[in-house]
N, C-alpha and C positions, 0 to 999 in steps of 0.2 A: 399913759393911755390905759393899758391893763389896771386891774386892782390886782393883785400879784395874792395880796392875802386873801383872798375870796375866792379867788381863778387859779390855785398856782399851778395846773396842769396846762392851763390855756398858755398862760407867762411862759412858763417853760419850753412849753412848744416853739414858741414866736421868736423866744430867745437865740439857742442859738443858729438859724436859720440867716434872723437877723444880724446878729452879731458876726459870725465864722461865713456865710456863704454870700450876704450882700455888703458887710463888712460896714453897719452904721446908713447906708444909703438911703437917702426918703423913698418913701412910695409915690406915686400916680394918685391920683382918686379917681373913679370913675364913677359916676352920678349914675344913680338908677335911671333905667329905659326910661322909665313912664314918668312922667312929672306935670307941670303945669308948664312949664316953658316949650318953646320948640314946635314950629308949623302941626309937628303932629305927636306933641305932648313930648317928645325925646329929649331928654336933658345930659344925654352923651352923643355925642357926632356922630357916631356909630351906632346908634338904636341896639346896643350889646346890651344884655339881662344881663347882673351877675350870676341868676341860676345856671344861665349858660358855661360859666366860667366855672363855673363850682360841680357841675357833673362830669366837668370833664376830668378832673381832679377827684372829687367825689363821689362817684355813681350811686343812685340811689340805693339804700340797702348795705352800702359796703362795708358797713362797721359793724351790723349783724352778721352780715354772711364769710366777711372776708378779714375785717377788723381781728385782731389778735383776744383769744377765747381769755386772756387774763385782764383785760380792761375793768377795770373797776367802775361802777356805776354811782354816785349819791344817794345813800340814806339818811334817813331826818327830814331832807330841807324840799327833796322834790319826789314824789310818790307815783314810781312804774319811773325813773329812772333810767336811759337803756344808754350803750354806746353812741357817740355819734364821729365821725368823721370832722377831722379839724383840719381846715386848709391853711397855709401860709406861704406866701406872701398873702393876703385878702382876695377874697374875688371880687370885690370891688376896690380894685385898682388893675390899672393896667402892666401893672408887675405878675399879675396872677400867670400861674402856669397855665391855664385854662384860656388865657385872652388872644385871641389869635393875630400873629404877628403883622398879616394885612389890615387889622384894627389898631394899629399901634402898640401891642402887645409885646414887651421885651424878655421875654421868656417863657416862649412857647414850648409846650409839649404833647406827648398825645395822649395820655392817660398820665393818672397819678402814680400808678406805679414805678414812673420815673425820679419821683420824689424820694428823699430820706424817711424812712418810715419808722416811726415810733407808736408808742401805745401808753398811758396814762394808768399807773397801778396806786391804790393806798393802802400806806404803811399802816395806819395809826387815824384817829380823829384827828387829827393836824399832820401829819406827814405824808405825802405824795409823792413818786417820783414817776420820772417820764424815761421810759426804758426805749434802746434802740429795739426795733422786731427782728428777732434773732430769725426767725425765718426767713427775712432776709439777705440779700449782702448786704455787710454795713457803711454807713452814709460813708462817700469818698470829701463829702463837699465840696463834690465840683458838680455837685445837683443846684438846681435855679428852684426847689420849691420843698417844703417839707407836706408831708400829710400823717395825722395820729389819730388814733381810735383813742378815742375817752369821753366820760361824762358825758353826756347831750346836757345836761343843767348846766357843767360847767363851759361846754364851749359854747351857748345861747348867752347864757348870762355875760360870759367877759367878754362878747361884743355889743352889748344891749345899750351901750352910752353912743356906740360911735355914731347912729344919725344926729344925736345931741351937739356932739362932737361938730359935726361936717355944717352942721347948719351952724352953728355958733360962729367959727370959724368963718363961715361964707365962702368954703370951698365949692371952686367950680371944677367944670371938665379939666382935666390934667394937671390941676392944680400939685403942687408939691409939699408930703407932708411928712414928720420923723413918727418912727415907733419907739414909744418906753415902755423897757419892762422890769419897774423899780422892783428892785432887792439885789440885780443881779451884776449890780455896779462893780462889783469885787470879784467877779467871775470871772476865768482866766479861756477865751474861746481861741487863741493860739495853739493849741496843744492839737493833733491828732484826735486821743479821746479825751472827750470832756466831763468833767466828773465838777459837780458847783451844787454845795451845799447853800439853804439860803435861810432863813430863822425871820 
C-alpha cells in the first residue's frame, strides 16, 4: 500500500505502529461522510467525517506550532513545502484514535498527544530517518496511535492512491483491510528500541 521509496517517512511512520503496537492487525475502513449512497448521502452508519477523526489527533496547525522545529520539509519536487502532521492508524478507519468509541471506534483518545510522537528529519537526497520527539517521553507501545510532524508532500502524496485503493477493492463500511509497508520486511519491531535500516 505505501510506496516506501517515494514516502519513506510516511512508511516509517506507519511501520512500526503497525507492526510493534497493533502487531500485523487489519484496519476498519470507514467511508467518507458524504457520498452518493445513503437516505441522506452518508456512506458510513455514523455520518463520522474523517476530519473529524484527524483533529482530534491532529489539530489544525500542529505541525507549525507544535510539531518538532527539526522536521525537514521537500525541496525540488514540491515548492513552499511546510510540515504537516501524520496520523496512524488512518482516520479513515475506525482504528483511528480520533473515532469515537460510541461510533464503533476501538481506540479512543482525547488528543493526539497521547500517541507515540515522532518527527521525519533528512539525512541526504535519499536518506530519511523518523526520530522519536525527545521532547517527549518515549513511546512505551502500549500507545493505540502514532502521530509525526513531517513533509506535508510527503504524508499527501503517500496516501493519494488509497481512494483508488478502496474503490478498486469495493470496500464498504467496516469492511477489513491489511497495511504494507514494503522494505521493512526484515525489520526486527520485538525489541524495546527499534533501530531498521532500509536501502
Amino acid at each position: 500500500m505505501f510506496n516506501t521509496a517515494k514516502t519513506p517517512a510516511a512508511a516509517a511512520h506507519a511501520w512500526p505502529i503497525q507492526a510493534k503496537i497493533r502487531e500485523g492487525a487489519p484496519l476498519s475502513y470507514l467511508p467518507d461522510r458524504r457520498g452518493d449512497t445513503g437516505e441522506h448521502g452518508e456512506r458510513n452508519k455514523y455520518g463520522r467525517d474523517h476530519d473529524a477523526n484527524r483533529r482530534v489527533i491532529c489539530p489544525d496547525g500542529w505541525a507549525a506550532k507544535s510539531g518538532h522545529p527539526d522536521t525537514t520539509p521537500v525541496t525540488g519536487i514540491s515548492a513552499g513545502d511546510k510540515p504537516s502532521c501524520d496520523e496512524f492508524t488512518f482516520a479513515a478507519s475506525y482504528n483511528s484514535g480520533g473515532m469515537p468509541s460510541d461510533m464503533g471506534g476501538t481506540n479512543q483518545v482525547t488528543s493526539g498527544d497521547k500517541c507515540a510522537q515522532a518527527y521525519a528529519t533528512k539525512l541526504s537526497d535519499s536518506t530519511w530517518r523518523l526520530n522519536v520527539d525527545e521532547r517527549t517521553a518515549a513511546p512505551t507501545w502500549s500507545e493505540v496511535c502514532g502521530r509525526s510532524a513531517m513533509s506535508g508532500w510527503g504524508n499527501s502524496t503517500s496516501m493519494s492512491r488509497f481512494p483508488t485503493f478502496a474503490k478498486e477493492l469495493r470496500l464498504i463500511d467496516q469492511d477489513a483491510y491489511f497495511v504494507r509497508t514494503p522494505g521493512f520486511d526484515t525489520c526486527d519491531a520485538s525489541k524495546p528500541t527499534i533501530k531498521c535500516d532500509i536501502r
